[in-house]
Structures are given as C-alpha cells and as structure tokens.
N, C-alpha and C positions, 0 to 999 in steps of 0.2 A: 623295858628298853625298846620295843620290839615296837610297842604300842606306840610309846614317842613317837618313833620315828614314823609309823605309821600315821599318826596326827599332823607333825609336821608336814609327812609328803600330801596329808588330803587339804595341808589348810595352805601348804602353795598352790596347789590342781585348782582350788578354791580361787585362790589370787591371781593365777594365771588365767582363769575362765573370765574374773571382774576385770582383767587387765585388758583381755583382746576384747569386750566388748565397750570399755573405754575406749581404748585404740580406735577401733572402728567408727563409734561416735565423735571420736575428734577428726578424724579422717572425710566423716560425711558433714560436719563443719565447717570445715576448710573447704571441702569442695562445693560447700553453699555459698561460701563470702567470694573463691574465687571466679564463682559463677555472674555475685550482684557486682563483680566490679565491672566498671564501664571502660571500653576500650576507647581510645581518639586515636584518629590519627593525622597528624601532620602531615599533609600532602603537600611538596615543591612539583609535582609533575613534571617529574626529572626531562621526562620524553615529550610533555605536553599531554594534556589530557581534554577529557570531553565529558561531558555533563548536558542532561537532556530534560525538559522542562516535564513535572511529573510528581508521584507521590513521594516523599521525604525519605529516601532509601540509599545510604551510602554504597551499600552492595553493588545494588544497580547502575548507581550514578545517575540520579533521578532528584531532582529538587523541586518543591512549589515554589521558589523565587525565582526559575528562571523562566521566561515565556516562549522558548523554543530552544532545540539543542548550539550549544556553543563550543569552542575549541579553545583551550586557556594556555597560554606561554607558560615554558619554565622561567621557574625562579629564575632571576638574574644577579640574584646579588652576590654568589659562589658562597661554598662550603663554610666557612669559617663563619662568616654571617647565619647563614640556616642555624648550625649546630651549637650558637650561641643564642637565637632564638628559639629554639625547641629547650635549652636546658633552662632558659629563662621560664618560658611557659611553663613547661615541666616544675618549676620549682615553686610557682604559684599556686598550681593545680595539686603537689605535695600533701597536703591537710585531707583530701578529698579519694576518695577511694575510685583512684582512677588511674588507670595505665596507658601512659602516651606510648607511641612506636611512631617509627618514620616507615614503617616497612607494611605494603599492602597487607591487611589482615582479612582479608575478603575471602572463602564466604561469611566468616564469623560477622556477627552484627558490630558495628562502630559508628560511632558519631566522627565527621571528619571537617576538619581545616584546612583547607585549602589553599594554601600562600602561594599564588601563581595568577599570571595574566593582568589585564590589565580591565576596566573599567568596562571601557568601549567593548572590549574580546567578550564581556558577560554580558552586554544588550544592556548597559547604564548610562547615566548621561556622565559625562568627564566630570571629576570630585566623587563622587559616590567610592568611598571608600573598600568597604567593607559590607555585604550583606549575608543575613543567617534568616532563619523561618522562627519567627516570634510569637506567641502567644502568652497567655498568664499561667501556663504550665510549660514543663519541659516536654520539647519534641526528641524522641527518641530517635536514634540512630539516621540522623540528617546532616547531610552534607552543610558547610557557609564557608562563604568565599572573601577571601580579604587581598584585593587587587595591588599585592606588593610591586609590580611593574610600573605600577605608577610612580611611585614614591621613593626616596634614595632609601641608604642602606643604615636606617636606623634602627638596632637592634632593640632598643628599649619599645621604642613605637610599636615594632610590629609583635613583639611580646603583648604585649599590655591588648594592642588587639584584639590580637588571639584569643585571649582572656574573653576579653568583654564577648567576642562573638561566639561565645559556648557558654558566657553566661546567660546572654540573649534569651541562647536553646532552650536553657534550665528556667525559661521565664520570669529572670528580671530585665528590666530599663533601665535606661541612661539615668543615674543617679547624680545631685548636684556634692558633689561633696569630693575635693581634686583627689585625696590620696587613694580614692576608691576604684579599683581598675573599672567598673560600670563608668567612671567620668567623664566625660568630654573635655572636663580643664585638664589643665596642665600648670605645669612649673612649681610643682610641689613636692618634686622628687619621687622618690621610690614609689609605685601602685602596688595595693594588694586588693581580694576581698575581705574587704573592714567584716570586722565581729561590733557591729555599733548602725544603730539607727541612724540613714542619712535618705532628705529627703530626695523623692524625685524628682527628675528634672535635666534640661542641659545645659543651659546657661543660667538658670535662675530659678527657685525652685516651681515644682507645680504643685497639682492632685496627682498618685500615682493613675497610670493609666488602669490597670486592675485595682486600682481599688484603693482607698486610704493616702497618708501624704509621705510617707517612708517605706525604706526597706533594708533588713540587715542583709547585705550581699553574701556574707561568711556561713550566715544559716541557713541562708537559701541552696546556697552551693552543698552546705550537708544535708541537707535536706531531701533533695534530690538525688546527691552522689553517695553518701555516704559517707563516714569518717575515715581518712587513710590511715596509714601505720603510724606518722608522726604527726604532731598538730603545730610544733614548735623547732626552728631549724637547730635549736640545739639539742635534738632525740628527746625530749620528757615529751611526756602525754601531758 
C-alpha cells in the first residue's frame, strides 16, 4: 500500500518536473512570436508633428523620402473618421501578424503611418498623395506618410491607402488588378491583399519592377509579417 502510493507520489514529482518544463517552453514561445510581431502605428499627429530627412527610423522620426525636416498638420477629419479608418486598416492587416496602436510606441521599434498634413507641409508637388521608402524588400521600422489634409473624408480611400503604403514597405508595387488594396483602380468595391497572382502595374499591366510580370500581395504580406491569429473574418484558420 505504502509502495503505491509511493509510486504514485514519484510518478506525479515525475509529471510535475515534465509539466513546468513544458510550461516554460511554451512560455519562451510565446515570448518568441510576441517578440516577431511587428508593431505600426497610425499616427493623426494629434498636436502636429515633425519629421526630419534621414535614415528610416520611426523612433527618431527620420525618413529617406523627406529631403529636409518638415512640420505635418493634424488630422482634420475628427474622431469618428480616424477610428473608422484605423478599424478598417486594422481589419485588413488581421491575417498578418501585426499589432496596430494609435498610441506613441516609441522607444520600442514600429513601422509607422502617418495620416496627417498635407502634400505641400511634406516638400511635394500638389497630388502626390501618399509617400513610403520602397524597395524589393521590406524596410523595417520606417516612417510613410499619406497627406489626408488634402483630401475629404473618405474612410474607405484612406484605409486602402494605408494599406498599400506598408505594403509598399513590405516591397510590393502598384499591382494592375482593382480588388487588390496594391491598386490604383477603383470602383470594384471592397480592397483587400488578394491570395492570387495579379500582374504589376497601375493602369495597365507592366514587367514587375523587381522582377517577373506578377505578384501575390497576400504572400507577400505573410511573408514578410507573418501569419496572425485569424486568416478568415469568420475565426477558422
């Protein structure tokens, strides 16, 4: 009887020893994936902000597209509009192992979006939209700027932008293909990043700029970001 329970209590001691170094191994997991996820942050520069020509460091506030320091207006479109385009974006970026905030995260490293000022306030000529730092790889933790002061208060527009200029980052191009937030068309209704080969291009197709005549924007985006918790807005993987 004696012996049992002696057996027993060595082969829980046993299972309690395999548990906490499970435990621990799931623990240093988690604090791996929580580490590769990538922050953005939505910046309105509530107060106005400044941003100074420089290497690609959101921290700093330093960007290679600007060619001297500038001062960028706030948002003007109020509340209701911002926090309808941050859940828009936010629900795009969903699939993608990435954590938006509106709330300065600095010093921690972030890629950031910058919804504020206008064209002119960035050292651009009037229409110039939106600018990011492009290349055929992703620029990590770099400021781009998308001049909502020009432009009325289209939530969808300035979603879809947002989009495209952090996909930019993630080094793709304007892709010919309208439902693909990478597009320049329009009037196709809803944008996402397509899981589907679509070529490059803005108004008609081209060669891609890095390389080849397509690109699946949805792989790119994992590719670069990683897989998030959900792939499909109805919770199934």
């Amino acid at each position: 009887m004696h012996r049992k329970t002696d057996r027993r209590r060595s082969g829980w001691r046993q299972f309690d020893a395999i548990a906490r170094r499970c435990y621990l191994a799931c623990l240093l997991a988690l604090a791996s994936t929580a580490q590769a996820t990538t922050m953005v942050y939505i910046n309105r520069c509530a107060a106005g902000c400044q941003f100074s020509a420089g290497v690609d460091d959101s921290v700093l506030n330093t960007s290679s597209v600007l060619s001297s320091t500038h001062n960028l207006s706030a948002f003007v479109h109020g509340d209701a509009v911002f926090n309808a385009v941050v859940a828009c974006a936010s629900g795009l970026l969903r699939p993608f192992d990435i954590a938006v905030t509106t709330t300065e995260p600095s010093p921690l490293p972030h890629s950031e979006l910058v919804l504020a000022g206008t064209a002119a306030q960035g050292g651009f000529p009037v229409g110039v939209a939106g600018v990011a730092p492009a290349t055929c790889g992703y620029v990590a933790g770099a400021p781009a700027f998308l001049f909502v002061n020009d432009f009325g208060s289209d939530v969808n527009g300035m979603c879809w932008s947002t989009a495209f200029l952090l996909g930019s980052m993630a080094g793709l191009e304007p892709l010919y293909n309208c439902p693909d937030v990478m597009s320049y068309l329009s009037g196709c209704g809803s944008k996402s990043f397509r899981n589907e080969e679509s070529p490059c291009g803005t108004f008609a197709p081209e060669p891609c700029l890095c390389g080849g005549n397509s690109r699946n924007s949805f792989f790119t985006m994992r590719s670069v970001f990683g897989a998030g918790d959900l792939v499909h807005a109805n919770g199934f993987e």
